[in-house]
N, C-alpha and C positions, 0 to 999 in steps of 0.2 A: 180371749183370742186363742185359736186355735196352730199349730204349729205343727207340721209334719216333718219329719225326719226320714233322709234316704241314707244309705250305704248302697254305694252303688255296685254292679257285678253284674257280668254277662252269663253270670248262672241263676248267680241269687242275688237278687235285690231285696232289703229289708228296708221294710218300712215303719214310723213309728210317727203315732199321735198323739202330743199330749193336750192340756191347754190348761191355760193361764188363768186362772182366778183373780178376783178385784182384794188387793189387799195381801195377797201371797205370792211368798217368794217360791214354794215349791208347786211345779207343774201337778198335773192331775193326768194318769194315764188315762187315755180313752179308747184306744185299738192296738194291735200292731201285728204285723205279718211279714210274709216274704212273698215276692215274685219270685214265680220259677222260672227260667225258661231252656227252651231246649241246647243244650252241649250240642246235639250232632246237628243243629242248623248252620249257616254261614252266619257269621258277624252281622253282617246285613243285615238277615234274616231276625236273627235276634233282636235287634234295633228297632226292627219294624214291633217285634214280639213287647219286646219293653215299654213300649212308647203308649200299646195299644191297654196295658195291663196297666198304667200308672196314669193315663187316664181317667179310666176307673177309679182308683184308688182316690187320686186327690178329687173327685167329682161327688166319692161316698165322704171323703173327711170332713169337707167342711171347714179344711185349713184357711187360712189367711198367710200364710207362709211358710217357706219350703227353706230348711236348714239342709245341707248337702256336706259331705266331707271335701274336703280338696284334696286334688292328685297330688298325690308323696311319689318322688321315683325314688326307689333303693337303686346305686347304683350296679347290684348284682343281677336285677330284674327290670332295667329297663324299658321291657318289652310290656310287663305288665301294667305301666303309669299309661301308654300309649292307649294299650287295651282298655282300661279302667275308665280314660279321657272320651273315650267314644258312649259310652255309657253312661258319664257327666254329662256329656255336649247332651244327649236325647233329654236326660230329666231336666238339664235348667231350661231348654225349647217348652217342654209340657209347662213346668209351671208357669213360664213367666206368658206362654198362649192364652191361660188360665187365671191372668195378672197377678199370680203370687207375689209377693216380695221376696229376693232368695237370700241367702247368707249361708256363706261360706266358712266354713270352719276348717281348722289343722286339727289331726286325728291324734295329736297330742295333746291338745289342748283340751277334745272333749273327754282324754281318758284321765287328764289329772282333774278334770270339776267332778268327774263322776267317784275316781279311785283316789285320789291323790298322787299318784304316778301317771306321767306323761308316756310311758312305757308300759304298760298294764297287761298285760296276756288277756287274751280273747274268754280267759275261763273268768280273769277278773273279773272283767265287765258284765259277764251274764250276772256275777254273784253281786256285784254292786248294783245295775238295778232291779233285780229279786229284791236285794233290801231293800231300794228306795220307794219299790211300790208295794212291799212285803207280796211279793208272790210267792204261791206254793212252792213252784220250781222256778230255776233260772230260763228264761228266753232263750228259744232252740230253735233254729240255727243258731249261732254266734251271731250273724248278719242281724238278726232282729235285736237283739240287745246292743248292739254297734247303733240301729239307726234311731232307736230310742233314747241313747243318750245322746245321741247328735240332737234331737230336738230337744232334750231335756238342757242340756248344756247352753241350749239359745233361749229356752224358755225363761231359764232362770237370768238371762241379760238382759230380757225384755221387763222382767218383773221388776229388776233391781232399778232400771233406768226410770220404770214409771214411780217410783217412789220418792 
C-alpha cells in the first residue's frame, strides 16, 4: 500500500511517498518533492495553482491514501492556522475526488514517532529521516522532510495494525 504524505503551504507544499511492505513495519521511501507555487499570486490563485499540481502528484503516486498534518493555531499567529486551513480544505477535496482514504495527524505526534520529541526543530526532522532512509543528505526544503514523515508516521500505524 501506498501512502502519501502532504505538509501543506501556500508556497511550498511537500510531498512524500512511501509504501508499506507485507510483513514490515518500516515504510519504503518511494518519491518525494515540493510544490511550488507562486507568493505574488492571490490566495485564490494559488488554490487554483495547488489543486492543479497535486493532482498531478497523487495521479503519478499511486497512493492509496493521503496522510495530511492538521491545523495547529499558535495563539501568536492566528492568521497563519486560517491561511494554512485554505490549503487543507484544497488537498482533502483532491484526495478524497480521487477516493483516497485521508488521515489526519497532529504535527506532534508525527515528530515524536519520527524524533522522539513532540517538539523537534525543523533541522531534526530533516536529520531523522536522512537516517531512516539513510540518505545522502537531509530532505531540502524542511517541507519535504515534514511530509515525509507525516506518511511515514501513518505508514507505520497501518503496518502495526495489519499485524
Amino acid at each position: 500500500m501506498r501512502i502519501l504524505g502532504i505538509d501543506p503551504g501556500l508556497r511550498l507544499t511537500g510531498f512524500g511517498v512511501v509504501e508499506v511492505r507485507q510483513g514490515a513495519i518500516e515504510p519504503a521511501l518511494i518519491e518525494a518533492g515540493v510544490i511550488k507555487l507562486d507568493g505574488k499570486l492571490p490566495v485564490a490563485d494559488r488554490l487554483v495553482q495547488l489543486a492543479e499540481d497535486l493532482e498531478g502528484v497523487i495521479g503519478s503516486s499511486g497512493a492509496h491514501q493521503l496522510a495530511v498534518e492538521e491545523v495547529y493555531a499558535h495563539y501568536a499567529h492566528p492568521k497563519t492556522a486560517i491561511i494554512m486551513a485554505h490549503a487543507r480544505g484544497v488537498i482533502l477535496l483532491c484526495a478524497r475526488q480521487r477516493g483516497l482514504a485521508i488521515e489526519q495527524l497532529a504535527s506532534t505526534e508525527v515528530k515524536k514517532a519520527l524524533t522522539g520529541n513532540g517538539h523537534a526543530s525543523k533541522e531534526q526532522m530533516q536529520r531523522a529521516v536522512q537516517a531512516q532512509f539513510r540518505l545522502p543528505e537531509p530532505p531540502s526544503p524542511p517541507d519535504v522532510a515534514d511530509a515525509i514523515a507525516i506518511a511515514v508516521c501513518h505508514a507505520r500505524r497501518v503496518a502495526l495494525a495489519a499485524l
